[in-house]
C-alpha positions in Angstrom: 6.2 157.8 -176.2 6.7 161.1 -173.7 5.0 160.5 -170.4 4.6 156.6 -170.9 5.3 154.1 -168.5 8.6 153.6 -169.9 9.4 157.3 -170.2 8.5 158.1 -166.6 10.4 154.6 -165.3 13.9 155.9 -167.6 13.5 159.7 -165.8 13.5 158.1 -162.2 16.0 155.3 -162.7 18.9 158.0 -164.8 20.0 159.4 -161.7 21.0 155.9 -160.9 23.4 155.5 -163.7 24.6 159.0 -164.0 28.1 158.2 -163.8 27.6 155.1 -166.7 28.2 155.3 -170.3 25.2 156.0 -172.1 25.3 152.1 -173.4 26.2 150.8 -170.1 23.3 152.9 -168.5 21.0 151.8 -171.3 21.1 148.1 -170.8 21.2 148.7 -167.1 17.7 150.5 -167.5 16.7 147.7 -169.9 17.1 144.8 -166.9 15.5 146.7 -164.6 12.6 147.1 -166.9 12.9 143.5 -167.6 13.1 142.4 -163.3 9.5 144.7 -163.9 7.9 143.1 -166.6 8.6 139.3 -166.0 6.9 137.5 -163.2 10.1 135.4 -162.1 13.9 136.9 -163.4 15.4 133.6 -164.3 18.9 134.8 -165.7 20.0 137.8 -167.9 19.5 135.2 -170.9 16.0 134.1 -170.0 15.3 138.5 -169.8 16.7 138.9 -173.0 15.1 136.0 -174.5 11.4 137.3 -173.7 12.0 141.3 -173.4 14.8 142.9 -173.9 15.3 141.6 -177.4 11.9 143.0 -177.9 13.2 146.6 -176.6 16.7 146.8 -178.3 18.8 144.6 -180.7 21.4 145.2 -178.3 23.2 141.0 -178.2 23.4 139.4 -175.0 26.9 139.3 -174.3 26.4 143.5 -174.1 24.1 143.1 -170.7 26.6 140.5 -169.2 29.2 143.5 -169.9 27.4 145.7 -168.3 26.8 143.5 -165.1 31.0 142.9 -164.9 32.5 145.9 -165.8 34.3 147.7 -163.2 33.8 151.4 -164.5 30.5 151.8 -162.2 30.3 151.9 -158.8 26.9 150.3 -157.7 27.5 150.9 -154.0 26.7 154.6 -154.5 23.0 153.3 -156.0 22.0 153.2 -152.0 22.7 156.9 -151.9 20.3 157.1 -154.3 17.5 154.9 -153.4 18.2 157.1 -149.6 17.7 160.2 -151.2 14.9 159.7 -153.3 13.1 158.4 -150.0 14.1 161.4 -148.1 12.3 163.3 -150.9 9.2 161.8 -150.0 9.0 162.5 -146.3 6.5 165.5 -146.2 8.6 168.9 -144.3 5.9 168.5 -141.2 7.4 164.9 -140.4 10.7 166.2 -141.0 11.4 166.0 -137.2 10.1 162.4 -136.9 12.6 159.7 -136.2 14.2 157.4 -139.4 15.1 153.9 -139.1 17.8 151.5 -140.1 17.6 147.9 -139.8 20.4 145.7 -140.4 20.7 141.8 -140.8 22.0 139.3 -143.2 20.5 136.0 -145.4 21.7 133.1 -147.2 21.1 132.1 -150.6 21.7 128.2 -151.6 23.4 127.5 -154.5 24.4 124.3 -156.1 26.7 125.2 -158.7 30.6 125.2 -157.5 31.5 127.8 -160.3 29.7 130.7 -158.4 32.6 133.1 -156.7 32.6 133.7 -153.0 30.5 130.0 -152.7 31.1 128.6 -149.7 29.4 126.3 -147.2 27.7 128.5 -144.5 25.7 127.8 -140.9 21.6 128.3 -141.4 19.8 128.1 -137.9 16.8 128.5 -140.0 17.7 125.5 -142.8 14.7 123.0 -144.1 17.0 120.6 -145.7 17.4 118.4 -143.2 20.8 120.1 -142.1 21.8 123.1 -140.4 24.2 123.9 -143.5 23.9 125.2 -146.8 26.8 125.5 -150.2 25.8 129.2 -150.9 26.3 132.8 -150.5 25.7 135.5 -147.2 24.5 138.5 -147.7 24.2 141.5 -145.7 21.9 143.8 -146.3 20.6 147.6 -144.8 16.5 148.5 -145.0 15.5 152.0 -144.3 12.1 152.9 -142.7 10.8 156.1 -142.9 7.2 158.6 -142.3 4.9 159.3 -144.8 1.5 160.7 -144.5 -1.6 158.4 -144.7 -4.6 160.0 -144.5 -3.8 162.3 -142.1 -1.6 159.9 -139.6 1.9 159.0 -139.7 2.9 155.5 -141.7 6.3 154.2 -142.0 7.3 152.7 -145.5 10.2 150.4 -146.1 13.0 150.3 -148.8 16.0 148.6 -148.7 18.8 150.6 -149.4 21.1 147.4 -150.7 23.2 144.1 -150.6 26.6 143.0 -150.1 28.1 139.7 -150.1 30.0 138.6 -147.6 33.7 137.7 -148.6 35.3 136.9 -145.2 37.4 139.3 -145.9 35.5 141.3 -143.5 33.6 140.1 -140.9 29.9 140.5 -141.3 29.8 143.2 -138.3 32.2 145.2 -140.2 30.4 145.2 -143.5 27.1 146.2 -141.7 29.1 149.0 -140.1 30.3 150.3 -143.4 26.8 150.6 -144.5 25.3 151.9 -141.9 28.0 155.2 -141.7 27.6 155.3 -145.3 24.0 155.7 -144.9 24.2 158.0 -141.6 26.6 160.3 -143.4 23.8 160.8 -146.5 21.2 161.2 -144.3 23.7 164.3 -142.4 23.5 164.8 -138.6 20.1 167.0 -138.5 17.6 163.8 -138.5 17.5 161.5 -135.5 18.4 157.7 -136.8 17.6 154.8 -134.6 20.0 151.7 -135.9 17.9 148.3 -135.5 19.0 144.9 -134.9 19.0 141.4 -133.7 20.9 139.9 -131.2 23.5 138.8 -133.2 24.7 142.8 -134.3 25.4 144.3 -130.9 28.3 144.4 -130.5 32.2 145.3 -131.6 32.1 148.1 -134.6 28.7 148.0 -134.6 27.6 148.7 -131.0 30.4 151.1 -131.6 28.5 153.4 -133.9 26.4 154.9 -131.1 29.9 157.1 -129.8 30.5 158.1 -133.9 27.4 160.0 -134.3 25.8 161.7 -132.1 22.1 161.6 -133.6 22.4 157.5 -134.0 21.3 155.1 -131.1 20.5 151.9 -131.2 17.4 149.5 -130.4 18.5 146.2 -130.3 17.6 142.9 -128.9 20.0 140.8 -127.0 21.2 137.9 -125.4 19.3 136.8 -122.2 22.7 135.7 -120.4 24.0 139.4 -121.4 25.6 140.8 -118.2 23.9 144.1 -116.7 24.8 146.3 -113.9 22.9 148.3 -111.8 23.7 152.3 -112.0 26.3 153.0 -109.2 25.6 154.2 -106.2 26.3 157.9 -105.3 29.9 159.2 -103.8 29.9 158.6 -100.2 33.0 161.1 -99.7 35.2 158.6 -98.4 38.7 157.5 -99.7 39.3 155.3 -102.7 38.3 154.8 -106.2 34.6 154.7 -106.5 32.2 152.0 -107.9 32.0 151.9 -111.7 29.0 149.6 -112.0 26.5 148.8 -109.2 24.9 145.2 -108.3 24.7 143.0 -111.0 21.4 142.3 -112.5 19.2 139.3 -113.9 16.1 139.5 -115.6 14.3 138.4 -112.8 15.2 141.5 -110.9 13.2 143.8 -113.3 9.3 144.8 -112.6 7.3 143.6 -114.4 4.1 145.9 -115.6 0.6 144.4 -117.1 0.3 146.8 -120.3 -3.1 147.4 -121.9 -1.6 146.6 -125.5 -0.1 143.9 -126.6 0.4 140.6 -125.0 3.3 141.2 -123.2 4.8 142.0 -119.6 7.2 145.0 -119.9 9.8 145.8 -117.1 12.6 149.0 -118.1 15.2 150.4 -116.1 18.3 151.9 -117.1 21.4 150.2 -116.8 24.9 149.5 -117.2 26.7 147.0 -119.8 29.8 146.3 -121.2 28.1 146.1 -124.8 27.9 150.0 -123.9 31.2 151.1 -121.4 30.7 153.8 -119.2 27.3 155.0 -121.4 23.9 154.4 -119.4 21.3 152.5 -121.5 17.8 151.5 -121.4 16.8 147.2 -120.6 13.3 146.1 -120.8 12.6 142.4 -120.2 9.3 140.9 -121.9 7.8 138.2 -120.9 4.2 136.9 -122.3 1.1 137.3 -120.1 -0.1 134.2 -120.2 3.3 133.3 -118.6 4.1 130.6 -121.2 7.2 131.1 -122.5 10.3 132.6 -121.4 12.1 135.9 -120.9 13.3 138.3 -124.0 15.7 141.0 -123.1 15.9 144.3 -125.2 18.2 147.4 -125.4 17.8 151.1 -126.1 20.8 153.2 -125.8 18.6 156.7 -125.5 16.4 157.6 -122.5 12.8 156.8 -124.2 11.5 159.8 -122.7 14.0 161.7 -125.3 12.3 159.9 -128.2 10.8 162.1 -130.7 8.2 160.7 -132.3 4.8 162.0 -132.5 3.5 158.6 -131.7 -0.2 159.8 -131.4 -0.2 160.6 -134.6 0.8 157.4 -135.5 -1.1 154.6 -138.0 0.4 151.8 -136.3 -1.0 150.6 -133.2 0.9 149.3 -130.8 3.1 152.8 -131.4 0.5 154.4 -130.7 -1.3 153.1 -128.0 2.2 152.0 -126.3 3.7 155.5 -126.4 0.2 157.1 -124.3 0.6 154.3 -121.9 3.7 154.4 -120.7 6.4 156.3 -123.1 9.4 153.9 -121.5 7.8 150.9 -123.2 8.1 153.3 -127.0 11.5 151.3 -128.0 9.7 147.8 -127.8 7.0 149.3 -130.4 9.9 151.2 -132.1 11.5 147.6 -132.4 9.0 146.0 -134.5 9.5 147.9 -137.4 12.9 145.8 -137.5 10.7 143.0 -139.1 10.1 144.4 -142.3 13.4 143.9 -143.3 12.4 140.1 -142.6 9.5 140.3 -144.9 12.0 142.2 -147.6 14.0 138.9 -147.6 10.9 137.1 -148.0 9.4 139.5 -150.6 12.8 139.5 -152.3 13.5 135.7 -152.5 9.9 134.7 -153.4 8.5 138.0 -156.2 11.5 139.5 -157.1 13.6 136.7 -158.0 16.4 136.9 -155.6 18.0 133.5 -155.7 17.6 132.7 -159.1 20.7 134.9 -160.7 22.6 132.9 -162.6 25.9 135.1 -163.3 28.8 134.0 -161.4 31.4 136.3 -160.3 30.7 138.7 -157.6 30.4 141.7 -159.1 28.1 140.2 -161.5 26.2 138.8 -158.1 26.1 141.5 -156.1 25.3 144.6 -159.4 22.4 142.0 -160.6 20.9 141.8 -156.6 21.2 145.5 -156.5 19.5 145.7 -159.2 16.6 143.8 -158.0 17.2 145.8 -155.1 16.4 149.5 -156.7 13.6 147.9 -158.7 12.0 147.2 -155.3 12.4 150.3 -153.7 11.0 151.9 -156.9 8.0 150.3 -156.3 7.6 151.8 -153.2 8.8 154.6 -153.9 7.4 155.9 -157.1 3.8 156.1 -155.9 4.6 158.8 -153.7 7.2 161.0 -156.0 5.5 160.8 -158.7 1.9 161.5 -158.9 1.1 159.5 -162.4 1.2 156.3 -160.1 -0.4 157.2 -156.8 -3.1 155.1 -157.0 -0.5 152.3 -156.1 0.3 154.2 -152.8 -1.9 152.0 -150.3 -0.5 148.6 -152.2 2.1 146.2 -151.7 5.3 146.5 -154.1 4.6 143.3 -155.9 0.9 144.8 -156.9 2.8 147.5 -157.8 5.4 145.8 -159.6 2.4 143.6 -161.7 0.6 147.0 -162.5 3.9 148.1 -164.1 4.4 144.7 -165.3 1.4 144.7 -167.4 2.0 148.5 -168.8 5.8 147.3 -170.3 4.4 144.2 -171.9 1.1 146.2 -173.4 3.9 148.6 -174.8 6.4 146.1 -176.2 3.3 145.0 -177.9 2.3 148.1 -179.5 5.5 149.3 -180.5 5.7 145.5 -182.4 2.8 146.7 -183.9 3.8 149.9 -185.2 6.8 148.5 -186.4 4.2 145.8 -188.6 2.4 149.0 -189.6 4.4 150.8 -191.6 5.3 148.1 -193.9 1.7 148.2 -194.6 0.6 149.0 -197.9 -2.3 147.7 -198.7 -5.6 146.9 -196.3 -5.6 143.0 -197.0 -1.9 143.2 -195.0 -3.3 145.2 -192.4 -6.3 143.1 -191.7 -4.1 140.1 -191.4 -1.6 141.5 -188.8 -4.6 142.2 -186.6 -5.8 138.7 -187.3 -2.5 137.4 -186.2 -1.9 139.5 -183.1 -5.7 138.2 -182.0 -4.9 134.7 -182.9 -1.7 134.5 -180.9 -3.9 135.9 -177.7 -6.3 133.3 -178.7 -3.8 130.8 -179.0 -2.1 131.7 -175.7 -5.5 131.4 -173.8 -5.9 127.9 -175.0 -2.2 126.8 -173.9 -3.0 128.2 -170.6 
């Protein structure tokens, strides 16, 4: 039916599967429409078993297929869901500042038949052991501006997943995706890359001297060694100081800001994470004094920062930036959590540990899947103007909104099918009877 749910889902998601055969890109479409309609994605099987037989008489083996064949590239899918988000950032906050956040998370898995399986640290396990038999994945979330009502708001999509192979280390996969993403996004838009204390470092503290309209915003390691800047040229023989006194936490400042519950102290320093190239510390340290010392790292002069922060929805960006514009990368930083709350969103509504296939293309094209389902959720409301009224929601209302549309026209077109075998009114009657019966009937089980 033209301008159904399904018609306007099949127009956004074809530019993702351009480069597929029509059948390939067909079942594709059909398991993302299936992540959509079920509540939990158990496996391909359990999808085809309660929706996409119901769409297509397409068997099952044909959407295992078209998870393992190696004729599509699914990495270019992040150029996609990067595009399509670019799209929606309105020309007057074409200036403002996008975001990339970068981390990595673990999936347990009990089978031993799952490729790339292996048995991995967790800081964060709750099974009594700081181990886990699974798989590590690394993953890249973009954050960009929309307009809300008059003020800026910054939106989240992640972009995709890769697992990690140890082939590579994880540094250099997120390094990979990060210049893949930089290069898409081209060198006119300023990118701030954000990360944990974990990423800073090698290849990926690296990227900063690739491109000159990426810096980074990072936290670090307390014990991280920091210079002073060195003092001037006094003139007199010998090779001059590269790096002045060394530094401690301690020695920073530490201000009282009105927002937030924090004590803020910046300075500009020097670091090895960083040679020769002067960046920005701030050490944190709660007001009430209970707790200890965080140390971040901005490797562009805040004052440089170009983002019209008084425009902003959130808060603390706001309110930070009129205080004191050198404490702007500490509100910049938080939008590094919502690639946190991706994992969580991912793991518990869209399904993400419960795949089932078992080699790793099969892993990583069915994640990636989930993946641009996700984004679409977020994105859709603000490309396409059918589905606007989902713009102030979270993806999973979204997703349930959708959810109920497939199912209501999986249903009808199961009743048209019933219809034109009609002939008489006696048959018609009694196919309405048993679509309200099985309703009934489900109400009662439940």
């Amino acid at each position: 039916m033209k301008n159904s749910v399904m018609d306007r889902l099949k127009i956004y998601f074809n530019e993702y599967f351009s480069d597929a055969t029509k059948p390939t890109a067909r079942n594709l479409f059909l398991i993302v429409v299936s992540i959509l309609a079920l509540d939990i994605f158990r496996s391909v099987r359990f999808a085809h078993r309660h929706v996409l037989s119901k769409l297509s008489d397409t068997s099952l083996n044909a959407y295992y297929y078209a998870l393992k064949t190696d004729r599509l590239d699914h990495e270019s899918w992040r150029d996609v869901t990067l595009s399509k988000a670019l799209k929606v950032v309105p020309k007057q906050l074409a200036v403002q500042p996008l975001f990339l956040s970068i981390d990595d998370t673990m999936v347990e898995k009990e089978g031993e038949k799952f490729e790339l399986r292996s048995k991995l640290f967790d800081h964060a396990a709750h099974n009594g052991s700081n181990y886990l038999n699974g798989h590590c994945m690394v993953s890249i979330l973009l954050s960009f501006p929309v307009l809300a009502d008059g003020s800026i708001r910054y939106i989240s999509v992640p972009l995709g997943y890769r697992l990690w192979d140890k082939k590579q280390t994880k540094l250099e996969i997120a390094a990979e995706m990060v210049r893949h993403a930089v290069d898409s996004i081209g060198s006119d838009r300023q990118v701030f890359l954000l990360c944990d204390s974990w990423y800073p470092k090698g290849c990926v503290a690296g990227l900063v001297d690739e491109y000159e309209n990426l810096d980074i915003i990072c936290n670090a390691r307390i014990d991280t060694v920091m210079y002073d800047l060195p003092p001037e040229r006094t003139g007199k023989r010998g090779r001059p100081k590269k790096f002045g006194e060394r530094l401690s936490p301690e020695d920073f400042v530490l201000d009282s800001p009105k927002t937030g519950d924090w004590k803020i102290g910046v300075r500009p320093v020097l670091t090895r994470l960083w040679s020769g190239r002067v960046v920005y510390a701030a050490v944190t340290l709660p007001k009430s004094g209970n707790g200890s010392r965080r140390l971040f790292f901005c490797t562009k002069n805040p004052e440089s920062i170009n983002l019209d922060y008084g425009r902003c929805e959130d808060d603390t960006i706001r309110e930070y930036g009129e205080e004191n514009k050198q404490f702007l990368p500490l509100a910049c930083y938080s939008t590094r959590w919502n690639i946190e709350i991706s994992y969580y969103e991912s793991k518990t509504f869209w399904s993400l540990e419960e795949y089932r296939v078992r080699s790793r293309k099969g892993i990583e094209r069915l994640i990636n899947l989930e993946c641009i389902a996700y984004s679409a959720m977020t994105l859709l409301p603000y490309s396409d103007e059918t589905f606007s009224c989902y713009q102030s929601v979270s993806a999973q209302e979204t997703k349930f909104g959708f959810g109920q549309q497939i199912q209501a026209s999986i249903i009808f077109s199961s009743f048209v099918e019933s219809l034109e075998t009609v002939k008489k009114a006696q048959s018609f009657i009694k196919i309405i009877e048993g679509y309200v019966l099985s309703g009934f009937k489900k109400v009662q089980k439940l």
